[in-house]
Each structure stands twice: as structure tokens, then as C-alpha cells.
C-alpha positions as CSV (number, residue, x, y, z in Angstrom):
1,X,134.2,117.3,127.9
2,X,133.3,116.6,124.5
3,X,131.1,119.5,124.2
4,X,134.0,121.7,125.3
5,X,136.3,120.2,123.0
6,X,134.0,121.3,120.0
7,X,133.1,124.6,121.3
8,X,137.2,125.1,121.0
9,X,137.9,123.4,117.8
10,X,135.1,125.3,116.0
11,X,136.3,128.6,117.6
12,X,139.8,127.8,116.6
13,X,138.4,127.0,112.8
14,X,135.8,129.7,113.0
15,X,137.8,132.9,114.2
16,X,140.2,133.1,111.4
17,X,137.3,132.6,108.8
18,X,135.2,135.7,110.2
19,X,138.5,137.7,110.7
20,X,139.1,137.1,107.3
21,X,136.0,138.1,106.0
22,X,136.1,141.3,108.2
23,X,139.3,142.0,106.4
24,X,137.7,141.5,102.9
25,X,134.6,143.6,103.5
26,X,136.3,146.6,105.0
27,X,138.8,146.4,101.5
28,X,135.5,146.4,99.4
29,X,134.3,149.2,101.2
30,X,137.4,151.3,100.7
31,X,137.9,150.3,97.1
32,X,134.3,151.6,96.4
33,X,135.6,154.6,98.6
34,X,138.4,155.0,96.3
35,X,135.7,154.4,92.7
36,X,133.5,157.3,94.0
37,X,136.4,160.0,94.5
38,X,138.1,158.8,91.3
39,X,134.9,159.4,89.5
40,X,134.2,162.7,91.3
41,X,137.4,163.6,90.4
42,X,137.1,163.2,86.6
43,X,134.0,165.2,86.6
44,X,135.6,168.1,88.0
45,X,136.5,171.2,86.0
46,X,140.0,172.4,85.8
47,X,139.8,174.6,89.0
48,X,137.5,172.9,91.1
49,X,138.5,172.9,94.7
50,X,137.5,170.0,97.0
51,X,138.0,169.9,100.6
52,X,138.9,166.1,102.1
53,X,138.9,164.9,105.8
54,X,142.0,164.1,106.8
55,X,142.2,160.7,109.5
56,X,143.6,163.3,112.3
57,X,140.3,165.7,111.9
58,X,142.1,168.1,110.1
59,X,141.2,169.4,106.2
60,X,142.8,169.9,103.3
61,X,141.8,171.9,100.0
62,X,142.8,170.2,96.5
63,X,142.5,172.2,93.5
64,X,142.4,170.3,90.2
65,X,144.0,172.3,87.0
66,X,146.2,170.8,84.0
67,X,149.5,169.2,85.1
68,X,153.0,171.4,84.3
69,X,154.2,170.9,81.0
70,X,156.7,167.9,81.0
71,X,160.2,169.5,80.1
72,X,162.0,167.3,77.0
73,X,165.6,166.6,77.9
């Protein structure tokens, strides 16, 4: 009985603890993610085409160049 009752209790403390730091390593991982393309992204040229993944399989090109001119009102 008492052996059951900690097996419980420490699942009950331990679960949100390792759910937690599931939840902490996978935001690491996309912030790095999210560094690397930044920094790829500044290399670039004006011109430079990249293709990314898209989540649903598909692609998608992105061509870097200058931004439009902002229009002064």
C-alpha cells in the first residue's frame, strides 16, 4: 500500500516537471531554428532566392531584395 502510494505521488509530482522540461527544450530548439535562418538571412545578397519547407510538405521560394520605398504622407 505504501509503495503504491509513492509510486503515485511521485508520478503526480514528477509528470508535470518532465512535461515541462519537454516544453522548454523543444522552445530552445526552435529559437536556435529561428538564430540560424535569421543569420542566413542577413548573409544573403539582395536577390538571393531560398526555398523553405512548409509543415504540410509543400515549398515555397523567398526572394530577398530592398524593401519599397516608404511613401511620406
Amino acid at each position: 500500500m505504501q509503495v503504491e502510494l509513492v509510486q503515485v505521488v511521485g508520478a503526480v509530482l514528477v509528470a508535470p516537471v518532465l512535461y515541462l522540461v519537454r516544453q522548454c527544450l523543444q522552445a530552445w530548439i526552435e529559437h536556435q531554428r529561428l538564430v540560424r535562418r535569421v543569420q542566413m538571412a542577413r548573409s544573403l545578397p539582395p536577390g538571393s532566392t531560398v526555398r523553405e519547407q512548409l509543415p504540410d510538405g509543400s515549398g515555397i521560394d523567398i526572394t530577398f531584395g530592398p524593401s519599397a520605398p516608404r511613401r511620406e504622407e
